[in-house]
N, C-alpha and C positions, 0 to 999 in steps of 0.2 A: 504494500500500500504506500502510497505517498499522496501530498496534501495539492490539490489544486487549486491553484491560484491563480488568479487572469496574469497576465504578463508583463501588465505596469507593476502589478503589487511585486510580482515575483524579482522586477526590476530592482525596484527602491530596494526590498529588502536584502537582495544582495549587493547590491554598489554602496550601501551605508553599510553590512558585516562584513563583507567579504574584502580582502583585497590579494585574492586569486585570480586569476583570468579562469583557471579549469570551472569554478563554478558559476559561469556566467555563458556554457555554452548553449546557443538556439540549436534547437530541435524543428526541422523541416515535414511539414508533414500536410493534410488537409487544412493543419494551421498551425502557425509558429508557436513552441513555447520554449521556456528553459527546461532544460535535463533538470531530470529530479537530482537532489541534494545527496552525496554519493558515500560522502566520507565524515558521518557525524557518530561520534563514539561516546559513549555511558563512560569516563571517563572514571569515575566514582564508582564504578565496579572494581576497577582495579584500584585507586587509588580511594582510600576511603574520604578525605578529607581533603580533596582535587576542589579548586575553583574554575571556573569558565575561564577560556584562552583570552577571549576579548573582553573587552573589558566596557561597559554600557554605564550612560548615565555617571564617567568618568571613574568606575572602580569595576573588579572581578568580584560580582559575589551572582550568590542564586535569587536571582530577583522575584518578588510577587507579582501573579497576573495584574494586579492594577497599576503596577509600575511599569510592566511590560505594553499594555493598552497605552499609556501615556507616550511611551516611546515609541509607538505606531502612529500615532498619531501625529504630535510632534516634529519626528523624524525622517520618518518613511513614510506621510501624507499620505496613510491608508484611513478610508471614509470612517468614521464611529461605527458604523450601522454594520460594516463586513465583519469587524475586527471577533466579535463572536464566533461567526460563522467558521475564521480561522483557527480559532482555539477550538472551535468542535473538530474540523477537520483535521487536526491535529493529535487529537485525546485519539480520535479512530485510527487514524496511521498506528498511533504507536501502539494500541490496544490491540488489535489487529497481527502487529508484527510480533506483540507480544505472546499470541498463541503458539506460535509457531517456537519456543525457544522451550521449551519440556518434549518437543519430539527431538531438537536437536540435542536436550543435554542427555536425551535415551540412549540415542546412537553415538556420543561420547563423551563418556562417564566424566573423562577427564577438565569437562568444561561444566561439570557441574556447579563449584563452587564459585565461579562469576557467570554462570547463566540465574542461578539463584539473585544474585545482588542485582545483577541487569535489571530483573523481573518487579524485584523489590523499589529498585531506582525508578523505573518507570512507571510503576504502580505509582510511588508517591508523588511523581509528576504530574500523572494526570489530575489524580487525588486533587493536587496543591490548583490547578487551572479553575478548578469547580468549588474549592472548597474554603 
């Protein structure tokens, strides 16, 4: 699963995080979009007490949805009215991709103990969007 978003949004919000070029490439098809976002890692699975690489709103910390909503707003001039829409689309991506990680900790045992914290991280993610 990944999160769709029209192509301005998907815009802004990577030329205000990003300063990659690999995560800014168009996808040609019956209509342009960006490639989905390819290399984001649960960092905190391995690390337990890892902060975010960038740094938002002038510091690294785990920020709350209404800090986040501000900085959509704000920043990347996405409308009030979608910015929900994105935090749903979001919780489902990673709920979604979250099923899928107890068939792979089945088939190797050896990735149980951060497919567990993954699981755990992302749970309280979504958790933290709605809660």
């Amino acid at each position: 699963s990944f999160v769709c978003l029209g192509i301005e949004d998907q815009y802004r919000i990577r030329a205000d995080l990003s300063s990659t070029i690999r995560n800014n490439v168009p996808l040609y098809g019956d209509t342009v979009a960006l490639a989905p976002v390819y290399d984001v890692v649960t960092t905190t699975a391995y690390i337990r007490k890892d902060v975010p690489a960038l740094s938002l709103v002038g510091t690294k910390k785990w920020w709350p949805r209404k800090v986040l909503e501000r900085f959509a707003v704000t920043h990347l001039s996405l409308p009030v009215a979608s910015i929900a829409g994105v935090f749903n689309r979001i919780a489902e991506a990673v709920t979604e991709t979250g099923k899928m990680i107890p068939r792979y900790i089945a088939e190797h045992p050896e990735f149980r103990e951060i497919g567990e914290r993954m699981m755990t991280q992302w749970d309280e993610g979504v958790t933290g969007l709605f809660g």
